[in-house]
PQR file with spaces between the fields and no chain letter, atoms N, CA, C, O and H, PARSE charges and radii, in Angstrom:
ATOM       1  N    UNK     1      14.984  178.056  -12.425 -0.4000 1.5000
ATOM       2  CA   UNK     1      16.394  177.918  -12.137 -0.0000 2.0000
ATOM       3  C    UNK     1      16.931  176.714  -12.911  0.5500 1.7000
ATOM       4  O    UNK     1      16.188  175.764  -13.161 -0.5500 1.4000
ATOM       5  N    UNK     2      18.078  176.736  -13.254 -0.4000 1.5000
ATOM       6  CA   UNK     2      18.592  175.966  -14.243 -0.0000 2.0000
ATOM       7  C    UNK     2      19.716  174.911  -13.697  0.5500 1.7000
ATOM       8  O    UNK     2      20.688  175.546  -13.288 -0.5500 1.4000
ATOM       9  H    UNK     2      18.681  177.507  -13.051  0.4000 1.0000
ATOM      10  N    UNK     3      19.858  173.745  -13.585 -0.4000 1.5000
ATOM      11  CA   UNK     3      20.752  173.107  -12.816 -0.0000 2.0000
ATOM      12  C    UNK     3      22.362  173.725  -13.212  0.5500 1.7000
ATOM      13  O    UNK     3      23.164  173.754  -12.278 -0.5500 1.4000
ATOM      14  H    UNK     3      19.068  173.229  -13.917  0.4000 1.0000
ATOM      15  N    UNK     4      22.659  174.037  -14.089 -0.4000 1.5000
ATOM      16  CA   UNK     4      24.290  174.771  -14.331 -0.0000 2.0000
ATOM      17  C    UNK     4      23.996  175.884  -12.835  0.5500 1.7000
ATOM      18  O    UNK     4      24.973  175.773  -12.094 -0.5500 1.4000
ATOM      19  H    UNK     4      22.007  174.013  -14.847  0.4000 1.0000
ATOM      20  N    UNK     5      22.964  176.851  -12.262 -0.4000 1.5000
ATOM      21  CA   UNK     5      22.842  177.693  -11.767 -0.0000 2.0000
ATOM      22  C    UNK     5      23.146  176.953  -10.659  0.5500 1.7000
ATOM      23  O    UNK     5      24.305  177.192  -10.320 -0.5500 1.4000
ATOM      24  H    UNK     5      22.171  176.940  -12.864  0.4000 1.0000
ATOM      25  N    UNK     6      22.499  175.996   -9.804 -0.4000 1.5000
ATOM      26  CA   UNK     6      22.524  175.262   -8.581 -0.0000 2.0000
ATOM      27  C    UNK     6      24.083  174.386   -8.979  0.5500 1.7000
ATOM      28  O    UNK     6      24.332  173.791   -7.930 -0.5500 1.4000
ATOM      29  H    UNK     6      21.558  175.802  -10.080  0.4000 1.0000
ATOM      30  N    UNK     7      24.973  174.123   -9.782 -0.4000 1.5000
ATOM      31  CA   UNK     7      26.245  173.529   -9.657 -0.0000 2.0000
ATOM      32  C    UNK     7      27.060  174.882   -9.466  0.5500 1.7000
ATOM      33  O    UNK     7      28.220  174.473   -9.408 -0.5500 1.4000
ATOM      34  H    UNK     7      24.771  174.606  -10.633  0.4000 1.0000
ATOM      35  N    UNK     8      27.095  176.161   -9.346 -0.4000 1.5000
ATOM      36  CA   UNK     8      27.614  176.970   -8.926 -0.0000 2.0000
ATOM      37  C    UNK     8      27.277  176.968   -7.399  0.5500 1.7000
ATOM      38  O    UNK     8      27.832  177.952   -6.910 -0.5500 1.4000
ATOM      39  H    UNK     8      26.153  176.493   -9.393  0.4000 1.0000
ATOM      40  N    UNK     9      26.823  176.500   -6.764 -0.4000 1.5000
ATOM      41  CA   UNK     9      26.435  176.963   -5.239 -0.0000 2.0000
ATOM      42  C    UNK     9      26.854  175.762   -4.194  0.5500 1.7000
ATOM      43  O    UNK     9      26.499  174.585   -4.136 -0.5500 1.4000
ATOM      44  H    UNK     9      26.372  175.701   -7.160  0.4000 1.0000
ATOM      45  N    UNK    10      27.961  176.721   -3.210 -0.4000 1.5000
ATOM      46  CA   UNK    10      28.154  175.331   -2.301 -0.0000 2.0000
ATOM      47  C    UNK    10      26.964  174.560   -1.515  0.5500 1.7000
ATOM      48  O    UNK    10      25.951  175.223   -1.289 -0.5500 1.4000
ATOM      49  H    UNK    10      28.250  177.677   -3.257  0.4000 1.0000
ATOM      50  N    UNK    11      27.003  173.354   -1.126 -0.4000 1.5000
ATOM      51  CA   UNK    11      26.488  172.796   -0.398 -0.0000 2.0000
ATOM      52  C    UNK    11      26.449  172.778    0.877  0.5500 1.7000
ATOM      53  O    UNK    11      27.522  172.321    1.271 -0.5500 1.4000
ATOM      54  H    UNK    11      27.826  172.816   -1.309  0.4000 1.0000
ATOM      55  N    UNK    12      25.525  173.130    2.048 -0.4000 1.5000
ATOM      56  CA   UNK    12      25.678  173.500    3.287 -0.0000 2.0000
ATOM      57  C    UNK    12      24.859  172.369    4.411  0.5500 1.7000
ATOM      58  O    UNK    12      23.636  172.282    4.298 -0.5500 1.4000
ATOM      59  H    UNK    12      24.653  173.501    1.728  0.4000 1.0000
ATOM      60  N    UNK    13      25.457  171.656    5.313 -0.4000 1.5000
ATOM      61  CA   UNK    13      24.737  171.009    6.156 -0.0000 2.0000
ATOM      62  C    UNK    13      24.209  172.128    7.356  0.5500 1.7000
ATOM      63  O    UNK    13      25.020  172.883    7.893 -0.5500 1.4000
ATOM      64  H    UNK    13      26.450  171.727    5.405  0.4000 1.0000
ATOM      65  N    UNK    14      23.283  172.132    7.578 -0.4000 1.5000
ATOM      66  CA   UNK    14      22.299  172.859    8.416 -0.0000 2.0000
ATOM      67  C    UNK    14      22.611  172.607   10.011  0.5500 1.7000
ATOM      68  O    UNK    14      22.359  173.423   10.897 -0.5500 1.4000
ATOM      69  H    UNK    14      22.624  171.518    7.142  0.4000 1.0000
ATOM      70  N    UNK    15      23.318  171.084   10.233 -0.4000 1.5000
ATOM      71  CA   UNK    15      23.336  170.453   11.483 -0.0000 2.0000
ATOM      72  C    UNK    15      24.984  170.595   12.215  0.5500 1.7000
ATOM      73  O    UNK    15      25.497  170.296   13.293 -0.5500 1.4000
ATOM      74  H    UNK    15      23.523  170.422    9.513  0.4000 1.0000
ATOM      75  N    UNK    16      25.540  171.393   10.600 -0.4000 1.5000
ATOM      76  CA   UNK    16      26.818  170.896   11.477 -0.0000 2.0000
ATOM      77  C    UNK    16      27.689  172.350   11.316  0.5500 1.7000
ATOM      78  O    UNK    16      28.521  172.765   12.123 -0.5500 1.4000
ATOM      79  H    UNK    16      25.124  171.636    9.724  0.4000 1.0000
ATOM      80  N    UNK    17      27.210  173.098    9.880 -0.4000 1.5000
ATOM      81  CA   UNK    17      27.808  173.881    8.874 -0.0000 2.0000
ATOM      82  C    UNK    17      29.033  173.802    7.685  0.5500 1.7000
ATOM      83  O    UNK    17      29.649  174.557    6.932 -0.5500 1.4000
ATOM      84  H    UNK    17      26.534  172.761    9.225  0.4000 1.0000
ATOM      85  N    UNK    18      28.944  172.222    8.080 -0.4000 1.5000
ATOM      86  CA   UNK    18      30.256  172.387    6.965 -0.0000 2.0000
ATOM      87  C    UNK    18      29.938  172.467    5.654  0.5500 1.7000
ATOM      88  O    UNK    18      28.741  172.409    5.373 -0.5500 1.4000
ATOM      89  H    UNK    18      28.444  171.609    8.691  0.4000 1.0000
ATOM      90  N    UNK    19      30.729  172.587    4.786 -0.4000 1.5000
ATOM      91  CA   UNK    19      30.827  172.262    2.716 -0.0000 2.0000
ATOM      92  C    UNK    19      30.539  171.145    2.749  0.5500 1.7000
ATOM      93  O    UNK    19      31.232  170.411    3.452 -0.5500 1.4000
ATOM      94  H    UNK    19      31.702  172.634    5.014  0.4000 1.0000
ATOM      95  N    UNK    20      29.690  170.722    2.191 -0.4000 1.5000
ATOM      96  CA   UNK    20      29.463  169.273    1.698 -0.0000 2.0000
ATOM      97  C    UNK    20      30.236  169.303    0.354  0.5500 1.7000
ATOM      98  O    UNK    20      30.664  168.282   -0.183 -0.5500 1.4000
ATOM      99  H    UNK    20      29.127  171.318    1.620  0.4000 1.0000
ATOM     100  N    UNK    21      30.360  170.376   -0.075 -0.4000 1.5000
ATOM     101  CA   UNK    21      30.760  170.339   -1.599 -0.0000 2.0000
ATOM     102  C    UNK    21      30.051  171.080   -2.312  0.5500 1.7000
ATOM     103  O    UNK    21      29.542  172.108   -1.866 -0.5500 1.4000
ATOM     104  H    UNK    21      30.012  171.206    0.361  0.4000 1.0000
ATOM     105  N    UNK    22      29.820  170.441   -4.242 -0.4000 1.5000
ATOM     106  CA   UNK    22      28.835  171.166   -4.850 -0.0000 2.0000
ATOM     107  C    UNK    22      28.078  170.466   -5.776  0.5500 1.7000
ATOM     108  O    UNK    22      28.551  169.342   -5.942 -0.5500 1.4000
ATOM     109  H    UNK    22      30.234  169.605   -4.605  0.4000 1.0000
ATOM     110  N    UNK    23      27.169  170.664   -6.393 -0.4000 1.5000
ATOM     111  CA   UNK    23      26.271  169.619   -7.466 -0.0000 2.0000
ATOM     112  C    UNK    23      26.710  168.984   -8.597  0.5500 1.7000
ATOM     113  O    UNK    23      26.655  169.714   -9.587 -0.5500 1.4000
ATOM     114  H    UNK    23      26.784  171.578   -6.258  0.4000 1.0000
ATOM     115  N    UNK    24      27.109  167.929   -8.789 -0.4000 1.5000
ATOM     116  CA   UNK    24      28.051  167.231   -9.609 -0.0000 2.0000
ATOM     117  C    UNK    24      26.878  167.106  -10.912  0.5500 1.7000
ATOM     118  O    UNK    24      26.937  167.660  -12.010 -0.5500 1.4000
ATOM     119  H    UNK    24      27.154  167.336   -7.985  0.4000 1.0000
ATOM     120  N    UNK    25      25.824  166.196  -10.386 -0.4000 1.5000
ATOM     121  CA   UNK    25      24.900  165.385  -11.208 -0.0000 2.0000
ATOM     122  C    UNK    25      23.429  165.617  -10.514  0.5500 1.7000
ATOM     123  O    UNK    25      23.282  166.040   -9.367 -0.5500 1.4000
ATOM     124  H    UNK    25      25.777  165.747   -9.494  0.4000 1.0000
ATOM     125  N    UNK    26      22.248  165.226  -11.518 -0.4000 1.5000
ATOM     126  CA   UNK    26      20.920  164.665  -10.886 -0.0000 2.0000
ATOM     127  C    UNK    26      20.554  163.595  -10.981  0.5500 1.7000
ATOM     128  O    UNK    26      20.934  163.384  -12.133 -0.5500 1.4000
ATOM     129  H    UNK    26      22.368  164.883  -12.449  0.4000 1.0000
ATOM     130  N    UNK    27      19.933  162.386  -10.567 -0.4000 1.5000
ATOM     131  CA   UNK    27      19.176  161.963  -10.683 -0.0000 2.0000
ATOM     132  C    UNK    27      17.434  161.942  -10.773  0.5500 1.7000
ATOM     133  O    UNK    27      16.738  162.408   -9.872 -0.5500 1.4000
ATOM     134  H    UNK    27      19.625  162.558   -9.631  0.4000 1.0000
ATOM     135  N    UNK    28      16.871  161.311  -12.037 -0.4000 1.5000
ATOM     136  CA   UNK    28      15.840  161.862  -12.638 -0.0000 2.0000
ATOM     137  C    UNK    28      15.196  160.229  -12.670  0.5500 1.7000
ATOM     138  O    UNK    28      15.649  159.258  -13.275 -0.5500 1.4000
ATOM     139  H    UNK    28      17.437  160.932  -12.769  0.4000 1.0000
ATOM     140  N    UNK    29      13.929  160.323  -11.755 -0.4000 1.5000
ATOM     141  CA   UNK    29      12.628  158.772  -11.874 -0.0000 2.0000
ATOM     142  C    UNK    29      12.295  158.764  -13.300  0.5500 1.7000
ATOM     143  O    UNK    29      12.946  159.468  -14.072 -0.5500 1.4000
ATOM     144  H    UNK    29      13.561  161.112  -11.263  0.4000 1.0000
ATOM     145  N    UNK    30      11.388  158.066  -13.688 -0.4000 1.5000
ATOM     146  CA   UNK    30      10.504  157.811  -15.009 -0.0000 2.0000
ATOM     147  C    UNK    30       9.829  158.745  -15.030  0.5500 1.7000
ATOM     148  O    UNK    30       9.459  158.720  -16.204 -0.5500 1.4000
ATOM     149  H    UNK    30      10.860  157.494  -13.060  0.4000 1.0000
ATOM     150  N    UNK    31       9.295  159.727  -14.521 -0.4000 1.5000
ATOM     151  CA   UNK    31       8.695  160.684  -14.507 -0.0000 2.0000
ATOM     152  C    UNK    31       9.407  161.904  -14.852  0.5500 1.7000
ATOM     153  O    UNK    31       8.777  162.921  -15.142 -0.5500 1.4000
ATOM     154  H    UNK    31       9.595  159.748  -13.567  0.4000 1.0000
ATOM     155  N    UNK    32      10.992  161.865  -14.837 -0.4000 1.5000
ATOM     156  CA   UNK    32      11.153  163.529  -15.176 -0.0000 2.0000
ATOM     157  C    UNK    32      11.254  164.164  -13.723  0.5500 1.7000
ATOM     158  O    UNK    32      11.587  165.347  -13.649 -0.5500 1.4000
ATOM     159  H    UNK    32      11.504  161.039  -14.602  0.4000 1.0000
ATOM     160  N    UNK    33      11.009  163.510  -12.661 -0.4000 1.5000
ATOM     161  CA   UNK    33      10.847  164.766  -11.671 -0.0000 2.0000
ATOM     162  C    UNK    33      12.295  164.055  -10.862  0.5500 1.7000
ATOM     163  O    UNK    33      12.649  162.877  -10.920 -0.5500 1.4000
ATOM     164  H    UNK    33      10.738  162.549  -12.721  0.4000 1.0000
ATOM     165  N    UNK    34      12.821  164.947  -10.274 -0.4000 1.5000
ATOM     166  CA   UNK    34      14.479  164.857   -9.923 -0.0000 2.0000
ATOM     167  C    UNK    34      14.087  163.820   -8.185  0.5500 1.7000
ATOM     168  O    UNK    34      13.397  164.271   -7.270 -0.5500 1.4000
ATOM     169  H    UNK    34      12.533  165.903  -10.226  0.4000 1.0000
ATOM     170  N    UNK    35      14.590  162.790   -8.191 -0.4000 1.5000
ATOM     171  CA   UNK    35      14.683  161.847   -7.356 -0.0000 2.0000
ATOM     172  C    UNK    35      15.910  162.507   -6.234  0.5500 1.7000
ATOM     173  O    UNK    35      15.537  162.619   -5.066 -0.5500 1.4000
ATOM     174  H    UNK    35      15.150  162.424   -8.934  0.4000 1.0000
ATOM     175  N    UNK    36      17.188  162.891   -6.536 -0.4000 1.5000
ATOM     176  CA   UNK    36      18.392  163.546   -5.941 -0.0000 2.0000
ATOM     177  C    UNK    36      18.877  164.139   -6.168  0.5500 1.7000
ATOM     178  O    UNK    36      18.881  164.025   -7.393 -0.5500 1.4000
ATOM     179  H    UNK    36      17.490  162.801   -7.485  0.4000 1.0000
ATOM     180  N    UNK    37      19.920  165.505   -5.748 -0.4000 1.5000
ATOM     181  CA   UNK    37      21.135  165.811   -6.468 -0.0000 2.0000
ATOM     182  C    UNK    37      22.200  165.158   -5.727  0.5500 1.7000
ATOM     183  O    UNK    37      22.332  164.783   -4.562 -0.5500 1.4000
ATOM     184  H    UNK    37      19.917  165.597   -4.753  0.4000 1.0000
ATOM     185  N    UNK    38      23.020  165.139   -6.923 -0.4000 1.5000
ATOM     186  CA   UNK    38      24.405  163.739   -6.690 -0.0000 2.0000
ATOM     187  C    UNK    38      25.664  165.634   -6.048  0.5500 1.7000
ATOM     188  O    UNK    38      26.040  166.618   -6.685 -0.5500 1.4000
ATOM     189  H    UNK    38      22.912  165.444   -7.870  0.4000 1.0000
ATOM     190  N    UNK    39      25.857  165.158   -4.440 -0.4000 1.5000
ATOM     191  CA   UNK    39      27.129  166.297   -4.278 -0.0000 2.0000
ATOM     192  C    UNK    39      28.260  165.510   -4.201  0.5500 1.7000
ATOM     193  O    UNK    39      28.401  164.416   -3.656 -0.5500 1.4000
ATOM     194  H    UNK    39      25.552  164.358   -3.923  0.4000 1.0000
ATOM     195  N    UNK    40      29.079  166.217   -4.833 -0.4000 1.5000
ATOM     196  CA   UNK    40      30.776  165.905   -4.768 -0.0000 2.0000
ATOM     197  C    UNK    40      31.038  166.624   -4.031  0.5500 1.7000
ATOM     198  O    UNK    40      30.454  167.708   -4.051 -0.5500 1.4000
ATOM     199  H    UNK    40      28.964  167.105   -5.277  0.4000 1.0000
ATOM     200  N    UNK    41      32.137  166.329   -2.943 -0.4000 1.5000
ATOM     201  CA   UNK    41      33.119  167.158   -2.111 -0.0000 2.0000
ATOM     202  C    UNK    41      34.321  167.387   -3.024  0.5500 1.7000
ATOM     203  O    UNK    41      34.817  166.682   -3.902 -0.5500 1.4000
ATOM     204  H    UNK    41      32.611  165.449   -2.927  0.4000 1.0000
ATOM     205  N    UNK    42      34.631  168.576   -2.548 -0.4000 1.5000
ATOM     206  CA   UNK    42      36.365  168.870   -3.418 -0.0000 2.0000
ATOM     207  C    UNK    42      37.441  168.817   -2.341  0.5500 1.7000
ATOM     208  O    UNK    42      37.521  169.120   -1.151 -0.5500 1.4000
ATOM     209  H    UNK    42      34.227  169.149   -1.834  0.4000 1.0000
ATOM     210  N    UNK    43      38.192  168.330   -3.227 -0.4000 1.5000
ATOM     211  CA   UNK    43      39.154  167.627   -2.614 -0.0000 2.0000
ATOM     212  C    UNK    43      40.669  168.383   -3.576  0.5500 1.7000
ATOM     213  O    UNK    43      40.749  168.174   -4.786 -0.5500 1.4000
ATOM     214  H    UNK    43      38.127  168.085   -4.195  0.4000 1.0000
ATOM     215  N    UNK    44      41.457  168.996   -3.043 -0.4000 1.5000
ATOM     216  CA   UNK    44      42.743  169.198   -3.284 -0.0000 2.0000
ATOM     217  C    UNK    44      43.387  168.632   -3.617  0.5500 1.7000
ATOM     218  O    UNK    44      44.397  169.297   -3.384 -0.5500 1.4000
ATOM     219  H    UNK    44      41.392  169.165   -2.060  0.4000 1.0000
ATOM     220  N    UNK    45      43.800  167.526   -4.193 -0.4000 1.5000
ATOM     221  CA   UNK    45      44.185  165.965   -4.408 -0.0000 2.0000
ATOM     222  C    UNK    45      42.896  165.008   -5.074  0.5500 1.7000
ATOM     223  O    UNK    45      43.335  163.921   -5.449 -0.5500 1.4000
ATOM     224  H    UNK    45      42.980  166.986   -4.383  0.4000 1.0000
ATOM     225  N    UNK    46      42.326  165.069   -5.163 -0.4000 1.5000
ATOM     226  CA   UNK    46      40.896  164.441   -6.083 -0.0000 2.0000
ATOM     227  C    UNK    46      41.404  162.768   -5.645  0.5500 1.7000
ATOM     228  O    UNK    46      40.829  161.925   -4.956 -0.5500 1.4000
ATOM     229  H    UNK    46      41.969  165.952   -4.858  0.4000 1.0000
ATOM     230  N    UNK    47      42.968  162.724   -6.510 -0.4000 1.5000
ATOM     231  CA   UNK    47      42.876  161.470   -7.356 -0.0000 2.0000
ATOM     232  C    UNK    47      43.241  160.493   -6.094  0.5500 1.7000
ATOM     233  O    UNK    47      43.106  159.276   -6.220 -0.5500 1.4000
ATOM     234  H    UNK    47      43.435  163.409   -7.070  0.4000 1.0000
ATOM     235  N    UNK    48      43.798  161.183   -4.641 -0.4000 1.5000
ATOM     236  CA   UNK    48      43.548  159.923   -4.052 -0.0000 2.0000
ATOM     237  C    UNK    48      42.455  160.072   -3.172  0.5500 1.7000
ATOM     238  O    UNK    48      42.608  159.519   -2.082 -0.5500 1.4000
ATOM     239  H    UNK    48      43.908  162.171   -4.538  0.4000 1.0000
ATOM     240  N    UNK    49      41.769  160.459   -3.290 -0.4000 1.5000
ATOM     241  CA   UNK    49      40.540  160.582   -2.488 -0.0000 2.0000
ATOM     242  C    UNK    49      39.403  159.412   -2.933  0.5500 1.7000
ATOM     243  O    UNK    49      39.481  159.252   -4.151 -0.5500 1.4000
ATOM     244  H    UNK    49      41.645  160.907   -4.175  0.4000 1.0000
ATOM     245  N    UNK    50      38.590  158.728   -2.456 -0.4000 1.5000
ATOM     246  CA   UNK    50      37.713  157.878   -2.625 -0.0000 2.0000
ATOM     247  C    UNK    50      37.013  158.573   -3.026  0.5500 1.7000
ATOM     248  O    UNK    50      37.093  159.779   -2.791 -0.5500 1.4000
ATOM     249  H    UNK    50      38.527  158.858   -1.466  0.4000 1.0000
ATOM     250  N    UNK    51      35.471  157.677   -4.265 -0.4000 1.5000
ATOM     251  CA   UNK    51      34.516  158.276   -4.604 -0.0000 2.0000
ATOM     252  C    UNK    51      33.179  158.610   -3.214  0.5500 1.7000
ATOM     253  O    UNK    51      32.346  157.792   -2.824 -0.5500 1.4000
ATOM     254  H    UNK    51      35.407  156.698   -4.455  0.4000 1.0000
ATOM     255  N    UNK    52      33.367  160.094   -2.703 -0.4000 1.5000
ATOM     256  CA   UNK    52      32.755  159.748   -1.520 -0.0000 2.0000
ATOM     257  C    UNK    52      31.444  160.714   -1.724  0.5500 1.7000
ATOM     258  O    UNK    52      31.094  161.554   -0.895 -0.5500 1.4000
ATOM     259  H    UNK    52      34.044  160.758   -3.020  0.4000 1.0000
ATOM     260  N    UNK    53      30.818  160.468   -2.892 -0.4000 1.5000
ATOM     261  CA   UNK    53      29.483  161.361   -3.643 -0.0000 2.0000
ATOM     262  C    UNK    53      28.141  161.186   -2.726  0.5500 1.7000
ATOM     263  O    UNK    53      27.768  160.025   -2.558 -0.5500 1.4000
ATOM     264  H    UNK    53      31.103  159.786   -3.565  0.4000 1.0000
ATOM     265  N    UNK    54      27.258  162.399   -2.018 -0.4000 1.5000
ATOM     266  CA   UNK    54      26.481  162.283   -1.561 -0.0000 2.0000
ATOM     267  C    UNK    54      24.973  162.770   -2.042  0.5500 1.7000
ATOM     268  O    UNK    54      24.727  163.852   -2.574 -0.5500 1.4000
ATOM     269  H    UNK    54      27.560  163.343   -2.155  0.4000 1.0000
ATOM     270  N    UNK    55      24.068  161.777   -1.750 -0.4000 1.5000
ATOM     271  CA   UNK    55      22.869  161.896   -2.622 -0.0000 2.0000
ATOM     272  C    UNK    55      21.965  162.745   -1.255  0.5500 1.7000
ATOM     273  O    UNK    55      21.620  162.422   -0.118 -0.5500 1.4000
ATOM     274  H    UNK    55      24.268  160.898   -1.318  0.4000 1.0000
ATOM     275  N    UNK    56      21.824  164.122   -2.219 -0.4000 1.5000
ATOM     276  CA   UNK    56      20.884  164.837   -1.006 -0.0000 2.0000
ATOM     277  C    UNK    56      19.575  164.822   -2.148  0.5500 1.7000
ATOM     278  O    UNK    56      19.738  165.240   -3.294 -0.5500 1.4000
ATOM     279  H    UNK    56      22.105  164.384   -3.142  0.4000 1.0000
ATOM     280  N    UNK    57      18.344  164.310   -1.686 -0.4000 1.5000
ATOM     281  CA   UNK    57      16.820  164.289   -2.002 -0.0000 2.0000
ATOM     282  C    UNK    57      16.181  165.764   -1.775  0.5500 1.7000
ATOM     283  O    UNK    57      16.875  166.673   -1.319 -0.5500 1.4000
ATOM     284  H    UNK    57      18.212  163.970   -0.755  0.4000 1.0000
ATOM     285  N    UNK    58      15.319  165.879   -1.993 -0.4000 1.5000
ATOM     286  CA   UNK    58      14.545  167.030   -2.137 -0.0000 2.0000
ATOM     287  C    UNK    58      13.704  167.471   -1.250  0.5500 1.7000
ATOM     288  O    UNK    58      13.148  168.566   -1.174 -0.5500 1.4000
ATOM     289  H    UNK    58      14.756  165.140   -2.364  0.4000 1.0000
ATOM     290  N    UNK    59      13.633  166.375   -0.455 -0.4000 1.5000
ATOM     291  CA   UNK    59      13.095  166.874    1.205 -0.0000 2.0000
ATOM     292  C    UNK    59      14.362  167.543    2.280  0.5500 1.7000
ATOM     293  O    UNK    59      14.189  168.207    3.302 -0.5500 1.4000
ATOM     294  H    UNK    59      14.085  165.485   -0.517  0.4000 1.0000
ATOM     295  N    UNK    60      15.826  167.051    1.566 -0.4000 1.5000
ATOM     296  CA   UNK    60      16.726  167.197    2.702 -0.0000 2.0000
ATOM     297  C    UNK    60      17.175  168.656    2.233  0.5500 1.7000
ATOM     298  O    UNK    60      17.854  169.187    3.112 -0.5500 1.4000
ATOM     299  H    UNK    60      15.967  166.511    0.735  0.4000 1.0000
ATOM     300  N    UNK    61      17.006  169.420    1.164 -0.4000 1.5000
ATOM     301  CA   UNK    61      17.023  170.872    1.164 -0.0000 2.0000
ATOM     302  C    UNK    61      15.765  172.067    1.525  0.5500 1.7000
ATOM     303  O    UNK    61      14.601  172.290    1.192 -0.5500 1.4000
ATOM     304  H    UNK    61      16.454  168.988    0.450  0.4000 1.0000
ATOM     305  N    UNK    62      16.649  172.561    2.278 -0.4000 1.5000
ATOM     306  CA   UNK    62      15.522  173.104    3.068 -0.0000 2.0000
ATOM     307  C    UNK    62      15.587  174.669    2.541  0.5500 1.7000
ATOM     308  O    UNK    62      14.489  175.222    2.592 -0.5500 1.4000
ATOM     309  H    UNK    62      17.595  172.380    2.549  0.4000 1.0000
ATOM     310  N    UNK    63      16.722  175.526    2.021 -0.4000 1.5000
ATOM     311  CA   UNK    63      16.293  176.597    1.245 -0.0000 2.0000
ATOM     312  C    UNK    63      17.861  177.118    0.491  0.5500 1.7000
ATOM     313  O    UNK    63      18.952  177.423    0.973 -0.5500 1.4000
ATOM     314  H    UNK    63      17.615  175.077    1.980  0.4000 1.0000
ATOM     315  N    UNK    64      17.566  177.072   -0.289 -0.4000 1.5000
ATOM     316  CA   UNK    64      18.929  177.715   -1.932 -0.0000 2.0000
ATOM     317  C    UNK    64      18.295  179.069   -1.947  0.5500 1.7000
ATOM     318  O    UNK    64      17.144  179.505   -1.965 -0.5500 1.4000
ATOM     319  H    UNK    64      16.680  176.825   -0.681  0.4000 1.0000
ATOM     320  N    UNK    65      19.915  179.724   -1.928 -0.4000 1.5000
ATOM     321  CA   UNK    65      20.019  181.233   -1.477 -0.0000 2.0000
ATOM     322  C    UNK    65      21.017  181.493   -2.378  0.5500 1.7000
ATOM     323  O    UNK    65      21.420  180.549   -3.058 -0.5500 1.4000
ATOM     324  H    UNK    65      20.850  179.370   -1.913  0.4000 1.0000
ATOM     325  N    UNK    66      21.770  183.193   -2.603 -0.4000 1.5000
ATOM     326  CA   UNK    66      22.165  183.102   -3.863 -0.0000 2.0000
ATOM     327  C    UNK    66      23.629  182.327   -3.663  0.5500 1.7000
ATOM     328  O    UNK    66      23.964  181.884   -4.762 -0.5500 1.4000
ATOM     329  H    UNK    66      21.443  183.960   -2.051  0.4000 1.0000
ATOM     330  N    UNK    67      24.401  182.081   -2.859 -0.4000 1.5000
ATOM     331  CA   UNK    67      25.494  181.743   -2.927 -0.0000 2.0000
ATOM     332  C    UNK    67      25.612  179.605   -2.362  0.5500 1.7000
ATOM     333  O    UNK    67      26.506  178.763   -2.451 -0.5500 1.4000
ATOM     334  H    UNK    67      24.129  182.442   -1.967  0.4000 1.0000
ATOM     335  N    UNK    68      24.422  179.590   -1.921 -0.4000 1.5000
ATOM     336  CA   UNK    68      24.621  178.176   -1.025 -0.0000 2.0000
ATOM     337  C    UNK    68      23.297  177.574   -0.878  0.5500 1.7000
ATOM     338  O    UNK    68      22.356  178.243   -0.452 -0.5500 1.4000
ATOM     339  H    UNK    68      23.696  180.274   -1.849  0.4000 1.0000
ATOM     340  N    UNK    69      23.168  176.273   -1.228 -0.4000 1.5000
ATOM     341  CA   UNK    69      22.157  175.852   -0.775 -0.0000 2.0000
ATOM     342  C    UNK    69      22.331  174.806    0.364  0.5500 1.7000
ATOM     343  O    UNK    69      23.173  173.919    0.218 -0.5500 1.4000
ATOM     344  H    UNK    69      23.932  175.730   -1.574  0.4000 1.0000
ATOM     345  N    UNK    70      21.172  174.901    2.088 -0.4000 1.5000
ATOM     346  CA   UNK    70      21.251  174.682    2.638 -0.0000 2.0000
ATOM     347  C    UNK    70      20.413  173.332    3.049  0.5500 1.7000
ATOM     348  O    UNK    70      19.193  173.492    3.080 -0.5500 1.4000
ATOM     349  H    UNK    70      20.488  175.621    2.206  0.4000 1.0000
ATOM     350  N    UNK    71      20.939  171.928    3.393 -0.4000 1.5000
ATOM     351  CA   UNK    71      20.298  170.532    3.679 -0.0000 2.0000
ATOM     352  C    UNK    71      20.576  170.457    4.792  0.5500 1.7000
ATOM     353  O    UNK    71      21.386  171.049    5.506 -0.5500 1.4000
ATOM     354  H    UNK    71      21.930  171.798    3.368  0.4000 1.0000
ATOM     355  N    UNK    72      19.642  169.445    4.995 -0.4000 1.5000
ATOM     356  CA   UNK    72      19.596  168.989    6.752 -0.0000 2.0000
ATOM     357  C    UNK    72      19.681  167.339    6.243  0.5500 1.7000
ATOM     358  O    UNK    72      18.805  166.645    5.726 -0.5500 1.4000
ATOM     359  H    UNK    72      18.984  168.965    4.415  0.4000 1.0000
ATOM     360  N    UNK    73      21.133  167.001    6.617 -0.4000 1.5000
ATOM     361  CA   UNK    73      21.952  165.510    6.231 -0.0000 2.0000
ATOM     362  C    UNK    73      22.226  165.350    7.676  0.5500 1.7000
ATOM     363  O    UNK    73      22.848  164.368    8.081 -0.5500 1.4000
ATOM     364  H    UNK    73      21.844  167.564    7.038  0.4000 1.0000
């Protein structure tokens, strides 16, 4: 799977159900192996909205399905 593929898919909290948003960015260790994905919420107005970007890790997704992938935040 290709990260362009996972920035098509909303973001789902497991605990609550809301949109977190969708995959903006990754973060990548010295190793190459992905430390986070960086989610942006969308916002209708962007520009007054604060930068309010959330780093979900790779333990906090628990399974990507074709439309949404689902974290426990």
């Amino acid at each position: 799977m290709r990260v362009s593929d996972l920035q098509l898919k909303d973001v789902v909290s497991l605990l609550d159900g809301k949109k977190l948003g969708r995959i903006v960015d990754i973060e990548l260790n010295n190793e190459g192996q992905v430390k986070y994905f960086v989610v942006e919420p969308k916002h209708f107005f962007n520009f007054f909205k604060s930068n309010n970007e959330i780093n979900v890790g790779m333990k906090e997704i628990k399974k990507i399905g074709e439309d949404v992938i689902l974290v426990e935040i």
